[in-house]
C-alpha positions as CSV (number, residue, x, y, z in Angstrom):
1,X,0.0,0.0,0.0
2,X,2.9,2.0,0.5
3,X,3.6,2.4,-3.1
4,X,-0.2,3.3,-3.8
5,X,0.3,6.2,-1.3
6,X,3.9,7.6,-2.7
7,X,2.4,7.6,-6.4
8,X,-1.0,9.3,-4.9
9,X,1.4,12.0,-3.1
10,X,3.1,12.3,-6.1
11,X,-0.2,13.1,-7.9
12,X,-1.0,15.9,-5.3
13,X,2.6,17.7,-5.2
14,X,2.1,18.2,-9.2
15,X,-1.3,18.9,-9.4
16,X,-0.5,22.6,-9.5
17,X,2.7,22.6,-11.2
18,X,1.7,20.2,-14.4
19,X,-0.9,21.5,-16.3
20,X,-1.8,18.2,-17.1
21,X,-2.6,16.4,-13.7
22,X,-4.8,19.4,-13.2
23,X,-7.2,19.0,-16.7
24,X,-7.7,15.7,-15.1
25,X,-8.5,16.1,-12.1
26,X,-11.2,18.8,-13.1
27,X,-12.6,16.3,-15.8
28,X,-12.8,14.0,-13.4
29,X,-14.5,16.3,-11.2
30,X,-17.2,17.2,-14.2
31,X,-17.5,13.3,-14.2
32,X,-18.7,13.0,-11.0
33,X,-21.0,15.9,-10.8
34,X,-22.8,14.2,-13.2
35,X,-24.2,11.3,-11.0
36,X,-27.9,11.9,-9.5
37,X,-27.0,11.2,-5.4
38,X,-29.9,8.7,-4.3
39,X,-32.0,9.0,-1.5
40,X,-30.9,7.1,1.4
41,X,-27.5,6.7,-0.1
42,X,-25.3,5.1,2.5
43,X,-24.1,7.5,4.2
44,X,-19.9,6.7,4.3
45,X,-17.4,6.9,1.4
46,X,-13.8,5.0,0.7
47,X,-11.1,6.1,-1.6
48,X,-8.9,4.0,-2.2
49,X,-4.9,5.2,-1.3
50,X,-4.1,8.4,0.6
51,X,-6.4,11.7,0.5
52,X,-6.3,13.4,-2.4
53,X,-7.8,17.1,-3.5
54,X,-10.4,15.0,-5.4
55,X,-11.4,13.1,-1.6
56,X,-11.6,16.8,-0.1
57,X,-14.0,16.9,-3.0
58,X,-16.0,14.2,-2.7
59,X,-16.7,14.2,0.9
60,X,-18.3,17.6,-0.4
61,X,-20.6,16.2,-3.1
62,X,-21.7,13.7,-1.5
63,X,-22.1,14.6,1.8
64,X,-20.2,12.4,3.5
65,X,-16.8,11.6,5.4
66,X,-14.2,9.6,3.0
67,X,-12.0,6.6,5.0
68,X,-8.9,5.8,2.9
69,X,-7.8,2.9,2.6
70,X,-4.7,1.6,4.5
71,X,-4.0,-2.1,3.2
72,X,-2.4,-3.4,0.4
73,X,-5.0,-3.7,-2.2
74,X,-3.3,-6.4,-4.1
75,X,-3.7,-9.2,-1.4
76,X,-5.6,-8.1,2.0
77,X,-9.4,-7.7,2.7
78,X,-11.3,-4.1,2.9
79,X,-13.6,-3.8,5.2
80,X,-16.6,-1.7,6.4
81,X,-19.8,-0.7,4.5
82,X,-19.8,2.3,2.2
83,X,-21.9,4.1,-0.1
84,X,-19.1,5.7,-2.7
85,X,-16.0,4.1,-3.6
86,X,-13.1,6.1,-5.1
87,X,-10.4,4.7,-7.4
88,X,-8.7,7.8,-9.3
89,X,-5.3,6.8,-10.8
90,X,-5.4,3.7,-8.7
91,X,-5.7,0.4,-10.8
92,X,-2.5,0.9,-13.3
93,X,0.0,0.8,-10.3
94,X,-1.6,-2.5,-8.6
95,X,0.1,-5.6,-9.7
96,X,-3.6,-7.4,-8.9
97,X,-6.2,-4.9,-9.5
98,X,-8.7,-8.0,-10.1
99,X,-8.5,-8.7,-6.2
100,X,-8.7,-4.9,-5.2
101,X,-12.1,-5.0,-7.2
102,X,-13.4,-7.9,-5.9
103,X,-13.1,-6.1,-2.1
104,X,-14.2,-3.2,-2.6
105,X,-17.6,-5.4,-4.2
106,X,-17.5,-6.8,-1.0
107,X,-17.7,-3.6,0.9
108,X,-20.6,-1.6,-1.2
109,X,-24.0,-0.9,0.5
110,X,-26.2,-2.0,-1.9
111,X,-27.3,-1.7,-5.0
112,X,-27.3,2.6,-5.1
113,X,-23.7,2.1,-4.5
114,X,-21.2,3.4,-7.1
115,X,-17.6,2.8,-7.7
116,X,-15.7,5.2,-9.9
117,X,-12.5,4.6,-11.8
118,X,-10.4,6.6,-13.5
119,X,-7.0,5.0,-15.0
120,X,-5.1,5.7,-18.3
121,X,-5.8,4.2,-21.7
122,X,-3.4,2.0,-23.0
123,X,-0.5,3.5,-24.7
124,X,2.3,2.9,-26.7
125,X,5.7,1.3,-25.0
126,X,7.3,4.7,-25.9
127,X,4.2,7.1,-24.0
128,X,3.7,4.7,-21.2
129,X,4.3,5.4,-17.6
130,X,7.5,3.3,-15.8
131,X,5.0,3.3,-12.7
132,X,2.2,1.7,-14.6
133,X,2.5,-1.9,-14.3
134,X,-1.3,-2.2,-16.1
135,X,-2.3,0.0,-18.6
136,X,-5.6,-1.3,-20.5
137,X,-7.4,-0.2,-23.1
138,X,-11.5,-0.1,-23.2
139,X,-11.9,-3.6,-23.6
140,X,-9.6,-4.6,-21.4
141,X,-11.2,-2.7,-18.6
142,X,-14.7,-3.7,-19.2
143,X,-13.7,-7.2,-19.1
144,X,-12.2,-6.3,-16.0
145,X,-14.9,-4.9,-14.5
146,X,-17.3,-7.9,-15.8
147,X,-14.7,-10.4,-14.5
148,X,-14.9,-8.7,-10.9
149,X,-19.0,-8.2,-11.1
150,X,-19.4,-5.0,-11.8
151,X,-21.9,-3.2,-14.4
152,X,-21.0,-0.2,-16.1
153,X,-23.6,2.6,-15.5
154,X,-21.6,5.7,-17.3
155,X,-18.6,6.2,-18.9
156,X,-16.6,9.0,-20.7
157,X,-12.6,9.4,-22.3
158,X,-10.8,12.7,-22.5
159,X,-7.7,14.2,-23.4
160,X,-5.5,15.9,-20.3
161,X,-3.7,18.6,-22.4
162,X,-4.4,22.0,-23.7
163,X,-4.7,21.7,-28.4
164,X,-1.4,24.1,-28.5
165,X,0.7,21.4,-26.9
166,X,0.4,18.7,-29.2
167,X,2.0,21.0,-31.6
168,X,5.0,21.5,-29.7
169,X,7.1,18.0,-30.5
170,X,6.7,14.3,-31.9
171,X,5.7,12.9,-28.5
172,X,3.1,15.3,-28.4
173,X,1.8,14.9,-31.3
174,X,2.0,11.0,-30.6
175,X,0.1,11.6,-26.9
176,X,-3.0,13.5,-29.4
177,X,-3.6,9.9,-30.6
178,X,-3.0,7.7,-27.9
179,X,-3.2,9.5,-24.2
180,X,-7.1,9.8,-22.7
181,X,-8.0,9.3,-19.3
182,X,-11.2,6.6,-19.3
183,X,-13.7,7.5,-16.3
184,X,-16.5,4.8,-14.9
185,X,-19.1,5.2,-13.0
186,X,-19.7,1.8,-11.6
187,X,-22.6,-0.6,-9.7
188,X,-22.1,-3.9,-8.2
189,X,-23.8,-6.4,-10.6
190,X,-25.3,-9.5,-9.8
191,X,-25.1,-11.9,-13.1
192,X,-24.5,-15.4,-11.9
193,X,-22.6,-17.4,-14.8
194,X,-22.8,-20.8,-15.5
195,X,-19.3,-22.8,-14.4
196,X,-18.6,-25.5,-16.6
197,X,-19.1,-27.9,-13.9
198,X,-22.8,-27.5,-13.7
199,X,-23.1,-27.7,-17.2
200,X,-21.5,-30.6,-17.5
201,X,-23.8,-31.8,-14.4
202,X,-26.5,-30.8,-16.7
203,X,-25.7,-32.3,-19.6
204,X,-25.3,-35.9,-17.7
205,X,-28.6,-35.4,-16.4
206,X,-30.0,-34.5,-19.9
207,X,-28.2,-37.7,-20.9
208,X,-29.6,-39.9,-18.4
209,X,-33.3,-38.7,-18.9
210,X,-32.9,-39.6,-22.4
211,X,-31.8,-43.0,-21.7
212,X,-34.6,-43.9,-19.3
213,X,-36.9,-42.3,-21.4
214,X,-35.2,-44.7,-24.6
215,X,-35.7,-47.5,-22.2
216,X,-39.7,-47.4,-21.3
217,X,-40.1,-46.8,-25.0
218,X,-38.3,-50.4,-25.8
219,X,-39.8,-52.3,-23.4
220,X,-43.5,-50.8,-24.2
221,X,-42.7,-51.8,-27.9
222,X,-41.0,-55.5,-26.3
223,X,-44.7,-55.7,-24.6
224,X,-46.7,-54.8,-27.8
225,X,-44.7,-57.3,-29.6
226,X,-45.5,-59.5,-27.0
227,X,-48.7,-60.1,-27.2
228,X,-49.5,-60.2,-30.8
């Protein structure tokens, strides 16, 4: 968790120096104005890593006090019972982000709840990030998110610099193609698949109703033939 938290600092301590970090974290704040608060939301928030400007302005959306989280999201349990969930730059640095998503599942009130997710798109080797260890593109991340039980309810991309700087160089111009930051919006699905173990259970139940079924049949006819 450690790691989370230094990359999270990191964040904070450019925010105001990197034009960049700070296009994002007001698109991210647009994204998030634009979700319709329930009535009788639960009434408790978690983002996960250390506080953040975008925590501070959460906890004022929503009403609500924000815990952060202090385990290491790629192997230990949340826990607790929350309303909002908060993942803003979070997912690319975990090694298992599949396990972090299925806790914080575990730990939403509900079906009002809402996680949202903010992460890179997948770039080029050349654009990527040496603290990103996953980097995915759409697909990837709705797979993700399907894998883990989640529904998307809303989701937007957008670009984190100003038009006159992707005229300034070859990388820039490179990042007007391939750098967006994808946003979620996120509710805790229930879809129960079938495991191919039950299907093979079903289809040896199929097979056996058929061959009883076969049976009466021949012996009826055995019968008939019988008594003529």
């Amino acid at each position: 968790m450690r790691a989370i938290g230094t990359f999270r600092t990191s964040i904070d301590g450019r925010y105001l120096a990197e034009e960049a970090h700070r296009v994002r974290w007001e698109k991210s704040v647009r994204f998030l104005e634009g979700w319709r608060v329930p009535a009788g939301l639960h009434p408790a928030g978690l983002d996960l890593g250390d506080r953040t400007p975008m925590t501070e302005f959460a906890e004022a959306l929503f009403g609500c006090i924000f815990d952060s989280s202090s385990v290491d999201l790629d192997e230990e349990a949340l826990s607790g019972s929350y309303g909002v969930v908060t993942a803003f730059e979070v997912l690319e640095h975990l090694f298992n982000p599949l396990h972090a998503l299925l806790e914080v599942k575990n730990v939403m009130a509900g079906p009002e709840a809402r996680l949202f997710v903010s992460m890179p798109l997948r770039q080029p080797e050349l654009l990527s990030s040496p603290e990103h260890f996953h980097e995915m593109s759409r697909t990837g991340a709705l797979a993700l998110f399907e894998r883990s039980g989640f529904r998307v309810e809303r989701s937007a991309e957008f670009r984190i610099r100003r038009p006159l700087f992707y005229l300034s160089g070859f990388k820039p111009l490179l990042r007007f193609f391939f750098e967006r930051v994808q946003v979620y919006e996120l509710s805790a699905a229930e879809v129960r698949k079938t495991s191919a173990a039950e299907v093979r259970k079903t289809s040896a139940a199929e097979v056996r109703k058929t061959s009883a079924a076969e049976v009466r049949r021949e012996s009826a006819a055995e019968v008939r033939g019988g008594g003529v």
